[in-house]
N, C-alpha and C positions, 0 to 999 in steps of 0.2 A: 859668868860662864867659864867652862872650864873644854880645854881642846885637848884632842889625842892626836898622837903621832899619824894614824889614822883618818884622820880630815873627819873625824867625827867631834859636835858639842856635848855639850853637858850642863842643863841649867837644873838649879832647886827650883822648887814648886809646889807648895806645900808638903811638904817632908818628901817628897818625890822625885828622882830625876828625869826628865825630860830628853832626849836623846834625837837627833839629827845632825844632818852634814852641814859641814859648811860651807860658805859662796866659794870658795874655793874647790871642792870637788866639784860642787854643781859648776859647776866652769868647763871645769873641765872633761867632767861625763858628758857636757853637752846636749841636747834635748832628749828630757827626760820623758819615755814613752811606755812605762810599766813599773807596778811598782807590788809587791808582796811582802807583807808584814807576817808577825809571826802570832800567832795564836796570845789571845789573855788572858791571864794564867798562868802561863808557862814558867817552871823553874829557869835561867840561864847561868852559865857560867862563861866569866871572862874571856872572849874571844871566840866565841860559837859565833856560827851563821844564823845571826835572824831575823835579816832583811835581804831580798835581792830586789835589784832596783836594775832597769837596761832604761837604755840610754840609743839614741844611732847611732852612739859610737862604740861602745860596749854591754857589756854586763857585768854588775860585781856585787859582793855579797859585802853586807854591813853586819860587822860584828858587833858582839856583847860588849861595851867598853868595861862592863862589873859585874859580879856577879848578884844575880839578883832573882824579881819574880816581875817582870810583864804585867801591867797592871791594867793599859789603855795602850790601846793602839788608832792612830789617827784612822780612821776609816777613808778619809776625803781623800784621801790619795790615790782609793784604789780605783773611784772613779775620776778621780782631776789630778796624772799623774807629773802635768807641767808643774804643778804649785811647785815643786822643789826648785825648780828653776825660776820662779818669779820669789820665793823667801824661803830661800833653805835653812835662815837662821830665827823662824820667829815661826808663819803657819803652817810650815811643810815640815814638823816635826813628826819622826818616825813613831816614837812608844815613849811611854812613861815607865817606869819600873823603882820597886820597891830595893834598896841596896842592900848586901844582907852584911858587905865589910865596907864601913865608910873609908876604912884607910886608903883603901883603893884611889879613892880621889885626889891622892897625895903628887902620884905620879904625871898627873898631866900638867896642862902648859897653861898658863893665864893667857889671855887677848893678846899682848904684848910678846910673851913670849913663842906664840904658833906663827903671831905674823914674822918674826925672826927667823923662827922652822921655815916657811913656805917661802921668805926672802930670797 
């Protein structure tokens, strides 16, 4: 897995990235009670809005970590918007998506290195 500055992951999957937050945003958005994914299909590029997710404690938008094309989006969320809150790092995964620069993935942080970030 790989983390962004962002409180967002990044897992391979067959040639795929898989893309959601981690226990630590769900932390800290606190119960999560909507959730909007983005169309699949979609072209993105690095840091577009293509998740908004609220929370009772706010709302905020989850960016493109790369740029890419949206391939799958979890559906289950838009009707079981807790799941992020019971495993926001394994079945409450936002989208999958096709990368189109893998360099990209240069820039983030290993397991070790995010829990440092968030220390």
């Amino acid at each position: 897995m790989k983390f962004t500055e962002e409180h967002e992951w990044l897992r391979e999957e067959d040639g795929e990235m898989v893309v959601g937050i981690t226990i630590h945003a769900a932390e800290q958005l606190g119960d999560v009670v909507f959730v909007e994914l983005p169309d699949e299909g979609i072209t993105v590029s690095k840091d577009d809005d293509v998740v908004v997710i609220e929370s009772v404690k706010a709302a905020s938008d989850i960016l493109a970590p790369v740029d890419g094309e949206i391939t799958e989006v979890n559906s289950a969320l838009t009707d079981n918007p807790s799941m992020v809150n019971d495993d926001p790092q394994g079945e409450a995964w936002f989208f999958k998506m096709k990368i189109s620069d893998p360099s990209q993935m240069d820039e983030f942080m290993d397991e070790a290195g995010y829990k440092k970030f968030i220390g």
